[in-house]
N, C-alpha and C positions, 0 to 999 in steps of 0.2 A: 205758421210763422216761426224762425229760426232766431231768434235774440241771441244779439253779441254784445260783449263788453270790449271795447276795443283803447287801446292807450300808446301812443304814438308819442317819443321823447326823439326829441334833436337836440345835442348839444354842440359846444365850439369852445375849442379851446384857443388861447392867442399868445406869443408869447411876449408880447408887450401889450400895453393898454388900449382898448379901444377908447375911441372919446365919447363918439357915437352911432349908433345905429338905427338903419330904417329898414322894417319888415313887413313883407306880406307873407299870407298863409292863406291857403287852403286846405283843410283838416275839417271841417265840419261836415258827417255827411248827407248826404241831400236826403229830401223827401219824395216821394215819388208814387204810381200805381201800385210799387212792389217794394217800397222800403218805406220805412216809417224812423226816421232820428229822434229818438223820446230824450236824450239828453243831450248836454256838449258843454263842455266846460274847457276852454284856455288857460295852460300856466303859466309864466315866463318870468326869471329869474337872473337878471335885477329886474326888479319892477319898471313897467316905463312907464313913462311922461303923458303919452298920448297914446290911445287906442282905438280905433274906427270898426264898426261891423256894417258890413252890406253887404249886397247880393252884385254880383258882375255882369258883364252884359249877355253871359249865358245860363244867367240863373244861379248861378257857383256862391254858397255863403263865402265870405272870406273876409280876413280879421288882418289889420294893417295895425303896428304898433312902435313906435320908438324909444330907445333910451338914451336917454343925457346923462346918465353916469357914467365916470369910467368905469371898465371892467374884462377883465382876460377872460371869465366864463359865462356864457348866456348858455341858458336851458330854454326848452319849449317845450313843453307837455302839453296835449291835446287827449280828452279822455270823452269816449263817449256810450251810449247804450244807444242800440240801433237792433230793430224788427224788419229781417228779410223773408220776401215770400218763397216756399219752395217751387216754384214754376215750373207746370209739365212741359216735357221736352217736346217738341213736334216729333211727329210718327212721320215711318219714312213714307207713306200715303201723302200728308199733308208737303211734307217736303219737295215727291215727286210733282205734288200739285200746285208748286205754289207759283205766281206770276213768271215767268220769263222777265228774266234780268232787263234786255232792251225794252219792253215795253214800261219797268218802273223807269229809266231812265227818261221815257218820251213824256208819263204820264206826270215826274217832276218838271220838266221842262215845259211842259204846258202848264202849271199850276203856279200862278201870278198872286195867288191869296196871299196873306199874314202867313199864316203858316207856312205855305208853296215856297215862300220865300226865305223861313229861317231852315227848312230843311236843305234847302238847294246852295248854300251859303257853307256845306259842309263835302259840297261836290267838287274845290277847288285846290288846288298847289296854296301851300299854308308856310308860315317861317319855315320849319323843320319838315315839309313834305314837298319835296321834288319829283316830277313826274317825269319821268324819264325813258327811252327807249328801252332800255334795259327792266325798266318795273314793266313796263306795257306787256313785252315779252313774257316776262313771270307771269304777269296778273292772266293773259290771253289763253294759256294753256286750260283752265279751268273756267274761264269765263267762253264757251265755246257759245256759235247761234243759237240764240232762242233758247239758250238751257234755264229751267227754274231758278230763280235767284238764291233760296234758299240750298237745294242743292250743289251748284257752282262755289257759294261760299263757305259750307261746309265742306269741299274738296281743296280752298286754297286754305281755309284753316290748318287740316292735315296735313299740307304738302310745307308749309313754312315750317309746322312744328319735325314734320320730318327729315325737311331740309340744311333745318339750322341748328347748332347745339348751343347749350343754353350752357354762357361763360360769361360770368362775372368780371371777370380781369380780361379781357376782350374788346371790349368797349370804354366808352365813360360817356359821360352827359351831354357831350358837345358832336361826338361822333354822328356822320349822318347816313340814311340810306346808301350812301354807294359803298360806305366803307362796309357795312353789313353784308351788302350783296356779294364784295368782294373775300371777305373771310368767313363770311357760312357761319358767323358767331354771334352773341350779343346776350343779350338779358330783353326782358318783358317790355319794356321802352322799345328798344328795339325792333320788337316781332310789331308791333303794334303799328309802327311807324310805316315798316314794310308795308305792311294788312292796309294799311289808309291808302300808303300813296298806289297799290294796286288794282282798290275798290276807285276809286275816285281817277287813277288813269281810265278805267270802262266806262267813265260818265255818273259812278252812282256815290252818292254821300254819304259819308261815314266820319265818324267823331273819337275822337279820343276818350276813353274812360280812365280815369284815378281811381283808385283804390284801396283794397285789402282782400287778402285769403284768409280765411280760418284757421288756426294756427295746429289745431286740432284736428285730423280728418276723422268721420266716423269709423267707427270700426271695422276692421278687413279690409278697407280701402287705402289706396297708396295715399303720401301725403304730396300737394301740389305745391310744384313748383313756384315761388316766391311768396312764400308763407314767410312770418316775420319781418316783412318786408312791406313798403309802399308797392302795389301790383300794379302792371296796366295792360289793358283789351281794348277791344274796338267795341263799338253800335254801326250797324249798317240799318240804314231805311229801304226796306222791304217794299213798300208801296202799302196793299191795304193788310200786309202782316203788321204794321208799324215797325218798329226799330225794335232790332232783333242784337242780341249780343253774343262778341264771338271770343274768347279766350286762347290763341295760336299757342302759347306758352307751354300750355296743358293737353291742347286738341280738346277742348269740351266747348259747349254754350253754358255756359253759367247761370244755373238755377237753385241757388240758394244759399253755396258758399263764398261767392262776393260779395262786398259790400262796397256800394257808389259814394265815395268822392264827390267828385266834379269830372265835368266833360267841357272840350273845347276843340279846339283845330288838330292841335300836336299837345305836346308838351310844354311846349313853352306858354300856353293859357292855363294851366292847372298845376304848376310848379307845387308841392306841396309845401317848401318854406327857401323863402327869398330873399335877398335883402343888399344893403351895401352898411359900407362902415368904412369909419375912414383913424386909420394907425393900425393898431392889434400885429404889425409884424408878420412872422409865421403861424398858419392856424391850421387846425384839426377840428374837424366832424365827425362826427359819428350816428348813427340814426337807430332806435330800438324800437321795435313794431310788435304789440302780443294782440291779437286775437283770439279771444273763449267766446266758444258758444256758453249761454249759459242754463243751466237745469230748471 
């Protein structure tokens, strides 16, 4: 197991008053086979009024709060310690062996259980994921007949990380799939978006992951891409591999320097901090993200 100490601050600046605001958050990270969240502590500064915690309808902690004081600055500090497991990587044995991608496709489509049903719910066109000729295409090259599912998604991993270069001023938050396909650009949101609406034009369900990188890589090794930063990957459902994760950003499957968030459709389920307010004028955000493993 890998312990992090991880602390996530959003600020906003206004340059006239807010009166008031209402926020959600997702910052807390989950629990899971392979993570364990030993702590979590929310800051927010001015203090508000009211604060809600519950879980959402895909299992996501998330914390909802508002303030009725006036104020030009709000903070959000989210701090937490979290144990991740280092998971072996599948061997390219296991890989060449693993299900044939159509038959996980047929094997969810026939499975009508509780479960059958919340995995198959990630097989669909979602707000921010359009399926479209153009992804079909993408996604088809690598999704060839009968190929092992494991293998086919490990080749469009590499092929988006190779196809796309990773530009921050490129994109922004509201940008969707075509604009992506069209300029070969984006950030981690983006490769992500691509990855889903790819996986799920061939029929097979995949989810968006929130996140964090390690801010630190160990030693010798490069350091990854969207460290200091909220991260995001996919999960594909494997059939009897379960849900397997893929990281296009990087070209890696992620086993031990992620740390899980929340998961949803796209993005817009696992926003990491949300909200409205109503005055504050012209405003400013900014977002600071540190990750340490810890000794």
């Amino acid at each position: 197991m890998i312990r992090y100490e991880i602390s996530h601050t959003t600020r906003y600046f206004h340059s006239d008053p807010v009166a008031l605001s209402h926020n959600l958050v997702h910052l807390e990270p989950r629990t899971s086979d392979h993570q364990r969240c030993m702590s979590y502590r929310l800051m927010v500064h001015p203090s508000p009024s009211d604060r809600l915690r519950r879980r959402d309808y895909f299992g996501n902690h998330t914390e909802s709060f508002a303030v009725y004081e006036p104020h030009e600055k709000m903070s959000v500090t989210a701090t937490s310690v979290v144990e991740v497991a280092a998971s072996v990587l599948p061997s390219q044995l296991a890989i060449k062996r693993s299900t044939a991608w159509p038959e996980v496709v047929r094997q969810m489509q026939a499975d009508v259980s509780a479960n059958g049903l919340r995995v198959r719910q990630y097989a669909f066109a979602s707000t921010r994921i359009s399926i479209t000729d153009a992804v079909k295409q993408y996604a088809t090259v690598s999704f060839t007949a009968n190929r092992p599912i494991l293998d086919a998604a490990l080749e469009l991993n590499s092929r988006i990380h190779k196809d796309f270069q990773y530009d921050p001023r490129a994109t922004n938050v509201t940008s969707s799939i075509e604009d992506v396909l069209q300029l070969r650009r984006g950030v981690c949101q983006d490769f992500a978006h691509l990855q889903l609406a790819c996986l799920r034009a061939v029929g097979l369900p995949a989810r968006y992951v929130s996140g964090y990188l390690r801010t630190i890589p160990p030693s010798g090794q490069p350091r990854l891409v969207g460290a200091d930063a909220s991260h995001a990957w996919i999960s594909l459902f494997c059939g009897a591999t379960g849900w397997v994760d893929f990281d296009a950003t990087n070209d890696v499957i992620p086993h031990g320097e992620h740390v899980t968030v929340a998961w949803g459709r796209d993005y817009s389920d696992v926003c990491p901090v949300q909200g409205v307010f109503v005055g504050g004028g012209q405003h400013v955000m900014s977002v600071e993200v540190d990750v340490n493993a810890m000794s």
